[in-house]
ZAKOL-243809 format. One record per residue: residue in one letter; x, y, z of N, C-alpha, C in turn; residue number from 1. Coordinates in steps of 0.05 Angstrom, whole numbers, plus 32768, in hexadecimal, padded with zeros to 4 digits. Atoms other than C-alpha are relative to their C-alpha. Layout:
N
+----+--------+---------+------+---------+----------+-------+--------+---------+------+-----+
| aa | n_east | n_north | n_up | ca_east | ca_north | ca_up | c_east | c_north | c_up |   i |
+----+--------+---------+------+---------+----------+-------+--------+---------+------+-----+
|  A |      X |       Y |    Z |       X |        Y |     Z |      X |       Y |    Z | NUM |
...
+----+--------+---------+------+---------+----------+-------+--------+---------+------+-----+
***
This chain:
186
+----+--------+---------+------+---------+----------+-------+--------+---------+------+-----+
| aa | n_east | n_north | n_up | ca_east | ca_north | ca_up | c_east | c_north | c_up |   i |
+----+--------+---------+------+---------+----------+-------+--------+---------+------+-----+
|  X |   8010 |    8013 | 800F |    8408 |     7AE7 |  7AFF |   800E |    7FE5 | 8001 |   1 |
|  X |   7FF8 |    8019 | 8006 |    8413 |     7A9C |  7B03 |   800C |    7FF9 | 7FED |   2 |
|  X |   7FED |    800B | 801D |    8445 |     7A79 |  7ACF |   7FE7 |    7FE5 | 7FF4 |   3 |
|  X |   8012 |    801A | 8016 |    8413 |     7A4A |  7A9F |   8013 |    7FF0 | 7FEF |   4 |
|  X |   7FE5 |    8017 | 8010 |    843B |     7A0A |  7A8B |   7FEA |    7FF1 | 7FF2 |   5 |
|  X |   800C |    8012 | 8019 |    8418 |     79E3 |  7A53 |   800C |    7FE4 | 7FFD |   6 |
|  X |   7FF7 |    8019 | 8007 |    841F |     7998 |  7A53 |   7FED |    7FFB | 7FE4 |   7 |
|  X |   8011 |    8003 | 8015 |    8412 |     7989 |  7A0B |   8013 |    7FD6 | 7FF9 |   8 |
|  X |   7FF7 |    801B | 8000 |    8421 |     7936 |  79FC |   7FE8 |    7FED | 7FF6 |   9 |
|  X |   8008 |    8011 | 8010 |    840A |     78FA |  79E9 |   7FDC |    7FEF | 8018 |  10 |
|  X |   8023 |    7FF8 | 7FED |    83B3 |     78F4 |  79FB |   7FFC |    7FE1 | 7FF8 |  11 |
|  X |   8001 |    801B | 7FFF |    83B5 |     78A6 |  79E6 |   800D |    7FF1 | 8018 |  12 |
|  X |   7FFC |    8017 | 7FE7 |    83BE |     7867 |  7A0E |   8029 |    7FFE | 7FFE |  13 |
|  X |   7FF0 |    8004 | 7FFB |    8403 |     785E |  7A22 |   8010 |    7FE1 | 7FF9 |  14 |
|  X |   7FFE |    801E | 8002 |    8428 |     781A |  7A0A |   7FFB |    7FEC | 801D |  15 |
|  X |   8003 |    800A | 7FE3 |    841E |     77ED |  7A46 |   801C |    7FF1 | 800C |  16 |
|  X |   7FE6 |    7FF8 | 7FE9 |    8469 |     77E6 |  7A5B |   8005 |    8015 | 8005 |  17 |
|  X |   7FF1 |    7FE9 | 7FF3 |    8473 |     7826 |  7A64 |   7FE8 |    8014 | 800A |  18 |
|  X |   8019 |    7FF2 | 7FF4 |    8428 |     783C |  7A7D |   8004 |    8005 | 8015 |  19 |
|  X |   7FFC |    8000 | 7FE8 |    8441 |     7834 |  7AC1 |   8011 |    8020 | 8009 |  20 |
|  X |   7FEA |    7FEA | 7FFD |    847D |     7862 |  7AC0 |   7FF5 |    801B | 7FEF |  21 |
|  X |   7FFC |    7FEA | 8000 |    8464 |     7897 |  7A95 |   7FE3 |    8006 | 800E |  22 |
|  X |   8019 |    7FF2 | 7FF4 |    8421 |     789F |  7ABC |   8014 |    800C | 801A |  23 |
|  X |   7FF2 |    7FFA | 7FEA |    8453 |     78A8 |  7AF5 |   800B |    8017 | 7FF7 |  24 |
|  X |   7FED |    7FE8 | 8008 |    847C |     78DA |  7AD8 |   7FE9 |    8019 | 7FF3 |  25 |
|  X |   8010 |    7FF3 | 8007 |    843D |     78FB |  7ABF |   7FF5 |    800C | 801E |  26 |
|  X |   800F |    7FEC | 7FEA |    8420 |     7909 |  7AFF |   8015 |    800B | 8015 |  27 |
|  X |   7FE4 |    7FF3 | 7FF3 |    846D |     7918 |  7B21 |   8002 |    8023 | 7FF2 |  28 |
|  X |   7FFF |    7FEA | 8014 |    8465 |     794C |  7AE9 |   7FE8 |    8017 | 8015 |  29 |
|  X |   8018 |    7FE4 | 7FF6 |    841D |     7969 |  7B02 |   8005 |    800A | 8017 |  30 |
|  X |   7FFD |    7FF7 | 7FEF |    8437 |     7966 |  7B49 |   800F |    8018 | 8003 |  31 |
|  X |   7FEC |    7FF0 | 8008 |    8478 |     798C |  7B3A |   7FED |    8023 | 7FF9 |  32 |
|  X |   800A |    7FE0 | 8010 |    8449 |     79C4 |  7B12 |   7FF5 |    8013 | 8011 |  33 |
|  X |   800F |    7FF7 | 7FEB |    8419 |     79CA |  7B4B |   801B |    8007 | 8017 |  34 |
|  X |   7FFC |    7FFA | 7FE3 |    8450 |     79CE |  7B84 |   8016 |    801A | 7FF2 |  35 |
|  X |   7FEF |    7FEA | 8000 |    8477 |     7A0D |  7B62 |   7FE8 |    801A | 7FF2 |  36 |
|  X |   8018 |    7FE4 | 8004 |    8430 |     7A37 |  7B59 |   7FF9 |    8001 | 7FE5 |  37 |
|  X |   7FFD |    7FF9 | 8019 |    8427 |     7A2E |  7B12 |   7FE3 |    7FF9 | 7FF9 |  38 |
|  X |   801E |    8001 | 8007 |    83E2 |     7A29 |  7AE6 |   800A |    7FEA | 7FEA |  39 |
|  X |   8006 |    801A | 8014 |    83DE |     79E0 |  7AB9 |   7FF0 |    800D | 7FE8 |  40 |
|  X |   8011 |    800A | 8016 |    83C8 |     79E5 |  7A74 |   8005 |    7FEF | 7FF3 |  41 |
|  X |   8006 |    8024 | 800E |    83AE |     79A5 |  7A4A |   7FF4 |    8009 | 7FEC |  42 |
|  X |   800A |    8003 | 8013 |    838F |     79A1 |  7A0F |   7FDE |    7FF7 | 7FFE |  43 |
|  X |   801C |    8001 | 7FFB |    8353 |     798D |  7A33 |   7FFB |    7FDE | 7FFC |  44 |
|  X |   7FFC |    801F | 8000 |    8367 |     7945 |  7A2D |   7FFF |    7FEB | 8003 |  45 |
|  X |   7FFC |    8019 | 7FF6 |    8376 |     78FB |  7A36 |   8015 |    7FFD | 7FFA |  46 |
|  X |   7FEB |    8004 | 7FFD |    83AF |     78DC |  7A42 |   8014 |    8008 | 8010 |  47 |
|  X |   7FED |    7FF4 | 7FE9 |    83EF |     78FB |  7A61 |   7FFD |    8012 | 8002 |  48 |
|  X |   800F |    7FE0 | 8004 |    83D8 |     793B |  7A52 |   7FE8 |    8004 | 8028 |  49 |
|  X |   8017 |    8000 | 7FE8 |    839C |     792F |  7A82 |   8009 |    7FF3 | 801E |  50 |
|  X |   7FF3 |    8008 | 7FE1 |    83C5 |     790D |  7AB9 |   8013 |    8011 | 8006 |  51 |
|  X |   7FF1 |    7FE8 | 7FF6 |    83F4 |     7941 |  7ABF |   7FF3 |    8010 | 800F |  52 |
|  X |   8015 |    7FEC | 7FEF |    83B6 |     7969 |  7ACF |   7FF1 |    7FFE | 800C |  53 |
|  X |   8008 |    800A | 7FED |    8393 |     7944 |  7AF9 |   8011 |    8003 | 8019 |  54 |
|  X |   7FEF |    7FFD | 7FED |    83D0 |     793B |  7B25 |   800B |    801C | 8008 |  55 |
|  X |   7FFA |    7FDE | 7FFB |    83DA |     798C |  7B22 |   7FEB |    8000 | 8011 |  56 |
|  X |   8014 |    7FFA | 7FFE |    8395 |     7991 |  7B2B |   7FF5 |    7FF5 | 8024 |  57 |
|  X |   8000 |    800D | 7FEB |    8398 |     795F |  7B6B |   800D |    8012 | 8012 |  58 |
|  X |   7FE5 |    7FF0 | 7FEB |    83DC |     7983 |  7B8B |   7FF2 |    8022 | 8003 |  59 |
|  X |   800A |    7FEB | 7FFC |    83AA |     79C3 |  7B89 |   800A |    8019 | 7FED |  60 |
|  X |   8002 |    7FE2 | 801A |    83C1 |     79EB |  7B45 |   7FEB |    7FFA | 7FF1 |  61 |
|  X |   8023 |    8006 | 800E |    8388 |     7A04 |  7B1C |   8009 |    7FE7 | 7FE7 |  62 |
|  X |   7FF5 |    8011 | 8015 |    838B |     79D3 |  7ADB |   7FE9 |    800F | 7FE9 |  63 |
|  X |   8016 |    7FF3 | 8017 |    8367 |     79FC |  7A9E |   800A |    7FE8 | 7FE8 |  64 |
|  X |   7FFD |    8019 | 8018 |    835E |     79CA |  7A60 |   7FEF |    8011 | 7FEC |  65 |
|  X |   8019 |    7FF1 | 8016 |    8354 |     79F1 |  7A1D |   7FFA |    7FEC | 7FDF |  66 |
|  X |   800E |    8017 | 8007 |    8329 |     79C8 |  79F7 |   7FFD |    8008 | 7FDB |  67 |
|  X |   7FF8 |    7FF7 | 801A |    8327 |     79BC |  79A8 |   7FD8 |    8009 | 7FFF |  68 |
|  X |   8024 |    7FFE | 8009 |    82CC |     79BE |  79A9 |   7FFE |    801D | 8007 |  69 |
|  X |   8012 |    7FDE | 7FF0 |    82A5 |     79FB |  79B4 |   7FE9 |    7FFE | 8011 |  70 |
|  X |   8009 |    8000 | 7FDF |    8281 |     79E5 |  79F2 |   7FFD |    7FDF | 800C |  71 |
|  X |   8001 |    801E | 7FF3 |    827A |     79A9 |  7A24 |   7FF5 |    7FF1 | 7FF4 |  72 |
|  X |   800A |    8015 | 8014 |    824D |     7981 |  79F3 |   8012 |    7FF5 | 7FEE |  73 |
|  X |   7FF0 |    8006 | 8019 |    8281 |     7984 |  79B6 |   801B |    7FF0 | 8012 |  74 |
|  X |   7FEA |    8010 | 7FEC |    82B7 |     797B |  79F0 |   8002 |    7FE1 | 8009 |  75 |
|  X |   8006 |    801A | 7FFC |    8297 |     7932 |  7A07 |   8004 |    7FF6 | 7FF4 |  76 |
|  X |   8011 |    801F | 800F |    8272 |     7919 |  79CF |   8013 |    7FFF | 7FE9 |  77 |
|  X |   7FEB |    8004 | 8014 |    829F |     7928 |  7994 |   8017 |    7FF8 | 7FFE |  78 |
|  X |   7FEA |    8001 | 8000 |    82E0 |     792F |  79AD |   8002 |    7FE8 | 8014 |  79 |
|  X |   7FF9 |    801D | 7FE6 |    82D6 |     78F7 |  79EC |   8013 |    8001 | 8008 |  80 |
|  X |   7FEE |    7FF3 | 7FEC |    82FE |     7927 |  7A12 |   7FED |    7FF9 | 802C |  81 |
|  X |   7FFB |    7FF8 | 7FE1 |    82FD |     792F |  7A5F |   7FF8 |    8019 | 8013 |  82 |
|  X |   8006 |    7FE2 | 7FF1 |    82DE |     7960 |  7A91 |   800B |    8003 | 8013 |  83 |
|  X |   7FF8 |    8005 | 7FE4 |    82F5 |     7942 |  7AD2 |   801B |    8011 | 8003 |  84 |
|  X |   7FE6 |    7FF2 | 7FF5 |    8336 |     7962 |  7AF5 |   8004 |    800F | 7FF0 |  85 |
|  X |   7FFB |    7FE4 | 8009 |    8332 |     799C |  7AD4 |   7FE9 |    8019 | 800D |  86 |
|  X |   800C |    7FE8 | 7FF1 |    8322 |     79DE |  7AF1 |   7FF1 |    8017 | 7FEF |  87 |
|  X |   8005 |    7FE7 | 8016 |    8313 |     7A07 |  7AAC |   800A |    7FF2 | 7FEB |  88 |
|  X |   7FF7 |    8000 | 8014 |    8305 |     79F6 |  7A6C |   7FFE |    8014 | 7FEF |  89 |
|  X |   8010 |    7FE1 | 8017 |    8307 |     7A25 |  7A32 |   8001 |    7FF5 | 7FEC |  90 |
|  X |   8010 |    800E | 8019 |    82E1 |     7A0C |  79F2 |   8011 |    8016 | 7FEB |  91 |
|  X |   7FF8 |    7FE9 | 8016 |    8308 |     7A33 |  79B5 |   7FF0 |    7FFE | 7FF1 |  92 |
|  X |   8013 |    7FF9 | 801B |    82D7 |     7A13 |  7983 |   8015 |    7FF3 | 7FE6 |  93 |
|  X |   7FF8 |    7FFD | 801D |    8314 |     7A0A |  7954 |   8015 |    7FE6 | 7FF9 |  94 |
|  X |   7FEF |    8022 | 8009 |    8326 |     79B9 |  7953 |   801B |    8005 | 800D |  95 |
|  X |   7FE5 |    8013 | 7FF1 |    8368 |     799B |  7969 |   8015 |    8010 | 7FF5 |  96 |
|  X |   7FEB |    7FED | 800E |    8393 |     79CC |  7938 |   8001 |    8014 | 8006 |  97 |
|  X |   7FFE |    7FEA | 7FF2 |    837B |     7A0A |  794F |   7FFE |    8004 | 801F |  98 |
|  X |   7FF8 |    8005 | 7FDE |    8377 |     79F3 |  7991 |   8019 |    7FFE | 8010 |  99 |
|  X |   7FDC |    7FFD | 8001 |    83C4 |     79EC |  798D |   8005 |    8017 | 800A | 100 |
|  X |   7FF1 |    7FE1 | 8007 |    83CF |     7A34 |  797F |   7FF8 |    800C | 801D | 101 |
|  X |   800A |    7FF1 | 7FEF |    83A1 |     7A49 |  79B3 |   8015 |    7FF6 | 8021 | 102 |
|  X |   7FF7 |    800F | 7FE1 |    83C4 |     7A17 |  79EF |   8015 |    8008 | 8000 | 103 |
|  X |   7FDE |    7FFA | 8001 |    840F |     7A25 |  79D6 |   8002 |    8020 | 800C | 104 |
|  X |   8000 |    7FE2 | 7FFE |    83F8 |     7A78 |  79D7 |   8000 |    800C | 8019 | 105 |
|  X |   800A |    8001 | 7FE6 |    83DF |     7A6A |  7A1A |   800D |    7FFF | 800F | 106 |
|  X |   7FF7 |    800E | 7FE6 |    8414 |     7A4A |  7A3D |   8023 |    8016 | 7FFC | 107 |
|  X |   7FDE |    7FF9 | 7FFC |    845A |     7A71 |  7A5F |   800F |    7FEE | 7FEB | 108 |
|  X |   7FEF |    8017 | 8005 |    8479 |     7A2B |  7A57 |   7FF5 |    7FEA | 7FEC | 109 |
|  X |   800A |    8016 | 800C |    846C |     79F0 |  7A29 |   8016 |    7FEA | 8005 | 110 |
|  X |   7FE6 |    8013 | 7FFF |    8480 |     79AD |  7A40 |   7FF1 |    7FEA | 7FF1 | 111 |
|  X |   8003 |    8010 | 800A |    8483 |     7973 |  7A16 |   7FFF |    7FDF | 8000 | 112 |
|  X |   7FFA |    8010 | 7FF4 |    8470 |     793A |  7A24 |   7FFC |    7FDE | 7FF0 | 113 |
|  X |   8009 |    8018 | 8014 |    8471 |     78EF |  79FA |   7FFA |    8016 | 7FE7 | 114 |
|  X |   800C |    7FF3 | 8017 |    8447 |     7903 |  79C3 |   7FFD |    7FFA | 7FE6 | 115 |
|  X |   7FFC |    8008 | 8014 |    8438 |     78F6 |  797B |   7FF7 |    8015 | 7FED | 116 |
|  X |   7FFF |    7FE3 | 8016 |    8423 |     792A |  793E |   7FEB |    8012 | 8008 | 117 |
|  X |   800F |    7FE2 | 7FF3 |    83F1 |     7958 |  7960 |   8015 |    800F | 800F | 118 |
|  X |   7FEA |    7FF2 | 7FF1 |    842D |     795F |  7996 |   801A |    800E | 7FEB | 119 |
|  X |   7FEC |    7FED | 8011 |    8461 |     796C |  795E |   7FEF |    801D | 7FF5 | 120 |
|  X |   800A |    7FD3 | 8005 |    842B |     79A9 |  794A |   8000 |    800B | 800E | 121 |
|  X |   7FFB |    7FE9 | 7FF2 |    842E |     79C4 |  7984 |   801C |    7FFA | 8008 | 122 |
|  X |   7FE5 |    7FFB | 7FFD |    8478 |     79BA |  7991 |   8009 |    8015 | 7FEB | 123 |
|  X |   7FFA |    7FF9 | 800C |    847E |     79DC |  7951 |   7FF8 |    801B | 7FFB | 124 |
|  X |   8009 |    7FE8 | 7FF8 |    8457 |     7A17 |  7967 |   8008 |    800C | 8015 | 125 |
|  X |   7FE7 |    7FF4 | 7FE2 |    8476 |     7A1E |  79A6 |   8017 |    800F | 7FF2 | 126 |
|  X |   7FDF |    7FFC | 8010 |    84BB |     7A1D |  7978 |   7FF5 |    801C | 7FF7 | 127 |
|  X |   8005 |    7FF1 | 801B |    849B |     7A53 |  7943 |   7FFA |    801B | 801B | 128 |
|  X |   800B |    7FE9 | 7FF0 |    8479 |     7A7C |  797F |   801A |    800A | 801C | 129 |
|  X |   7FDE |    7FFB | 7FF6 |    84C4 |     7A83 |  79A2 |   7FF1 |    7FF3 | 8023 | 130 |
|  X |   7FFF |    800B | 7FE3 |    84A9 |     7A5B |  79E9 |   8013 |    7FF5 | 800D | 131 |
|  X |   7FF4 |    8012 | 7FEC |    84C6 |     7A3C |  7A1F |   7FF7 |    7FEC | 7FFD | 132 |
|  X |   8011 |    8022 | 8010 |    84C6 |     79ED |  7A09 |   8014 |    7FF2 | 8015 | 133 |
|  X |   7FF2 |    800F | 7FEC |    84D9 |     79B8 |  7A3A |   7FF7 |    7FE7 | 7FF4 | 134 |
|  X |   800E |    801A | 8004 |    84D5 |     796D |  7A20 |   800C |    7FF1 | 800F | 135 |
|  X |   7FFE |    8013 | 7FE5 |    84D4 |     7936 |  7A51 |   8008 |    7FF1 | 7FE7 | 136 |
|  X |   7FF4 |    8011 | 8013 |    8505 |     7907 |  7A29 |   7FF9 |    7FE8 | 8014 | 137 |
|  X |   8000 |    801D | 7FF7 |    8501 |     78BD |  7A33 |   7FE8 |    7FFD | 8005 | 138 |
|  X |   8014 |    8012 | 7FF9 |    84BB |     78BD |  7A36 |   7FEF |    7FFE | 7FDC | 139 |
|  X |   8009 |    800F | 8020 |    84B3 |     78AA |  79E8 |   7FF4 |    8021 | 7FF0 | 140 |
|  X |   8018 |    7FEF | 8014 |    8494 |     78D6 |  79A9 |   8011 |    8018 | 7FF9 | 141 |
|  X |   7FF6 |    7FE5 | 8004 |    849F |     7922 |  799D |   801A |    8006 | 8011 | 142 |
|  X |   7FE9 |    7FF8 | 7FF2 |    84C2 |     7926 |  79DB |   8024 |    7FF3 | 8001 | 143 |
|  X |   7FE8 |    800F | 8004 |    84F5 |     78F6 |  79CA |   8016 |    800A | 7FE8 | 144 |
|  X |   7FFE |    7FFF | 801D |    84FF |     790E |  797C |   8007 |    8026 | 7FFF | 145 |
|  X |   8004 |    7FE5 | 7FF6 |    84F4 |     7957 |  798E |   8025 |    8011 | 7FFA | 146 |
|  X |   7FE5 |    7FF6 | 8001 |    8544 |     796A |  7995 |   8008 |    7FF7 | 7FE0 | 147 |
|  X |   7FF7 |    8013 | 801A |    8559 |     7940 |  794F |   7FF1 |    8011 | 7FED | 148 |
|  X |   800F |    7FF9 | 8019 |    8519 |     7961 |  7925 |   8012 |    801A | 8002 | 149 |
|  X |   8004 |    7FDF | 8007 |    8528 |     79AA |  7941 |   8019 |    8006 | 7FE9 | 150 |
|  X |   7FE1 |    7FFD | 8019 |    8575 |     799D |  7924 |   8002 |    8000 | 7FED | 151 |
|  X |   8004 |    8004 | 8021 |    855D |     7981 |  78E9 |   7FF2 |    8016 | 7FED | 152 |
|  X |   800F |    7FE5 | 8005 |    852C |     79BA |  78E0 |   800B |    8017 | 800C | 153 |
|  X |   7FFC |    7FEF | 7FF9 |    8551 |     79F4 |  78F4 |   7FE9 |    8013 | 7FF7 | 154 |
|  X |   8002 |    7FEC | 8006 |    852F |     7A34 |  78FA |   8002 |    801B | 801D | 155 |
|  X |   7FF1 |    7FE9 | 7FED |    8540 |     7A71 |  7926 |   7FE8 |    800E | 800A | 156 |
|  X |   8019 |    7FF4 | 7FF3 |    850A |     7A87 |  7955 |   800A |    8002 | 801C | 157 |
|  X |   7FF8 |    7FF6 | 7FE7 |    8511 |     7AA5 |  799E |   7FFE |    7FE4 | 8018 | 158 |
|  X |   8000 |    801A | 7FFA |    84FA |     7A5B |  79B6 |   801B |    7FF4 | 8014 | 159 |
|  X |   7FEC |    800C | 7FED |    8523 |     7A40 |  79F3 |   7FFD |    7FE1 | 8000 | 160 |
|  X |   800D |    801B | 8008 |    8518 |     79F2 |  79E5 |   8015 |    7FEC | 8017 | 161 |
|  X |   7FEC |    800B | 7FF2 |    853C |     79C7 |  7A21 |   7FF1 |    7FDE | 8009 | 162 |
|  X |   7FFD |    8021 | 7FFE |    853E |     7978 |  7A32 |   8001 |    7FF7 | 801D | 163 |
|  X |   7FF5 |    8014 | 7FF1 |    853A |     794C |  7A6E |   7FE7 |    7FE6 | 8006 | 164 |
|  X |   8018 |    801A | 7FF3 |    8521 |     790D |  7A89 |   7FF0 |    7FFA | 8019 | 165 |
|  X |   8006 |    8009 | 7FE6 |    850F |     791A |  7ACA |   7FEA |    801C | 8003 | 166 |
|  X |   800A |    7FED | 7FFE |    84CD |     7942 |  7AD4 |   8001 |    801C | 800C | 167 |
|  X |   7FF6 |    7FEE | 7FF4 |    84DA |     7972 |  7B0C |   8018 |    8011 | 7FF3 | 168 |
|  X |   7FE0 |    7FF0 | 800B |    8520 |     7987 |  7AF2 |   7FF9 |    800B | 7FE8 | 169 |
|  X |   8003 |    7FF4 | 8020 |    8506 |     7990 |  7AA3 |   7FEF |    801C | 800E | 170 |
|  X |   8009 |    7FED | 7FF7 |    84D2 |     79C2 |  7AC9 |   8011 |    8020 | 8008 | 171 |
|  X |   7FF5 |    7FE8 | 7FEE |    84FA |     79E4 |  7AF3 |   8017 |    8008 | 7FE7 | 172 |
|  X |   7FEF |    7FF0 | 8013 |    852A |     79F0 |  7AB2 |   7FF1 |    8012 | 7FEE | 173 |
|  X |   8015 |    7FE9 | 8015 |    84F5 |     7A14 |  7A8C |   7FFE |    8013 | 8014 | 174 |
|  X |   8003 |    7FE1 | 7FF1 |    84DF |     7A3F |  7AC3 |   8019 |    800B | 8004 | 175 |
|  X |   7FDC |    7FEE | 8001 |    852F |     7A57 |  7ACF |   7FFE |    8010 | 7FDE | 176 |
|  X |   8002 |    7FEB | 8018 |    8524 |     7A63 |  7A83 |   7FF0 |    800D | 7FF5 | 177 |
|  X |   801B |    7FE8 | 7FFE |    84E4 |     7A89 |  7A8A |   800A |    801C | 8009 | 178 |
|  X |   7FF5 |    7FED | 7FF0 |    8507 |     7AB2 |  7AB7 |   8010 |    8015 | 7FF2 | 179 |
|  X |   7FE3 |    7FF0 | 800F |    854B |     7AC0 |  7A90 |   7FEA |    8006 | 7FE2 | 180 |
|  X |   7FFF |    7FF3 | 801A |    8519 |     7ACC |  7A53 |   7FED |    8019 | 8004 | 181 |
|  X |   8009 |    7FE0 | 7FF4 |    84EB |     7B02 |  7A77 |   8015 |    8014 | 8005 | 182 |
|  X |   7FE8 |    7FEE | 7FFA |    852E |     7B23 |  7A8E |   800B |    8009 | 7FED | 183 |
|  X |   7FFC |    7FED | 801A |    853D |     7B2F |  7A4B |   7FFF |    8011 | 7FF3 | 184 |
|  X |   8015 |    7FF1 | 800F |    84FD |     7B4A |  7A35 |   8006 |    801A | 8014 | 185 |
|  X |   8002 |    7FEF | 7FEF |    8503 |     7B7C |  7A67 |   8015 |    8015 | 7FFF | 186 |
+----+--------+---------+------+---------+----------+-------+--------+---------+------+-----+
***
């Protein structure tokens, strides 16, 4: 079975000095996902979220986007989400909160990316649901703050939670710890 990496991040506009570089590093990201066989999940999104998966979705991995409406109408008109470059959506029905639970539950890996308080809920579900968490530092938000809260907030969960700045490499450190944490289970 394919490894499902979850880009969960920040679905707003980007400041405009740094729109350049993290659209770049967003779709370095989707390439990276697509060229080691892996399946994209989004939130069904805008923003980096959705360029991650577009650019998966381009490099030829599927890109599933699970969506907070309960079907393509609520998906458009309500949420003034996104259909394009995605290969599969799945409608939960259960808004942006339980749509969390469902994308975090979903994914091998969760990587993190920017972000602001929807991303800290699902960072914080990732944390609680013991995942593989990867945050792309330096590109602002959750992913920046992310190491500082967990310290501040200790709590003890099977959760592998690792750091870098450089997309490819943060990747390829989760999947090594996908690996070493199936070998465990086993």
């Amino acid at each position: 079975m394919k490894i499902k990496v979850g880009v969960m991040g920040s679905a707003g506009d980007s400041p405009p000095d740094e729109a350049e570089e993290l659209r770049a590093k967003a779709e370095g990201l989707g390439r990276a996902i697509a060229a080691r066989g892996c399946v994209v999940l989004t939130g069904g999104t805008t923003g980096l979220p959705h360029t991650v998966g577009a650019a998966a979705h381009s490099a030829g991995a599927l890109h599933v986007g699970v969506s907070p409406a309960a079907d393509e109408r609520e998906h458009v008109g309500r949420y003034g989400l996104p259909t394009d470059d995605t290969d599969l959506l799945v409608y939960t029905g259960f808004g942006l909160k339980g749509r969390n639970v469902v994308l975090v539950r979903s994914s091998d890996v969760v990587l993190i990316f920017r972000g602001g308080m929807g991303t800290l809920n699902e960072l914080t579900i990732a944390h609680d649901e013991g995942r593989v968490v990867g945050c792309l530092t330096g590109t602002g938000g959750v992913a920046d703050e992310a190491e500082r809260l967990l310290r501040a907030l200790p709590k003890k969960t099977r959760a592998v939670v690792l750091f870098d700045d450089v997309p490819a490499r943060l990747l390829d450190k989760c999947l090594d710890a996908l690996k070493s944490f199936h070998s465990e289970e086993g």
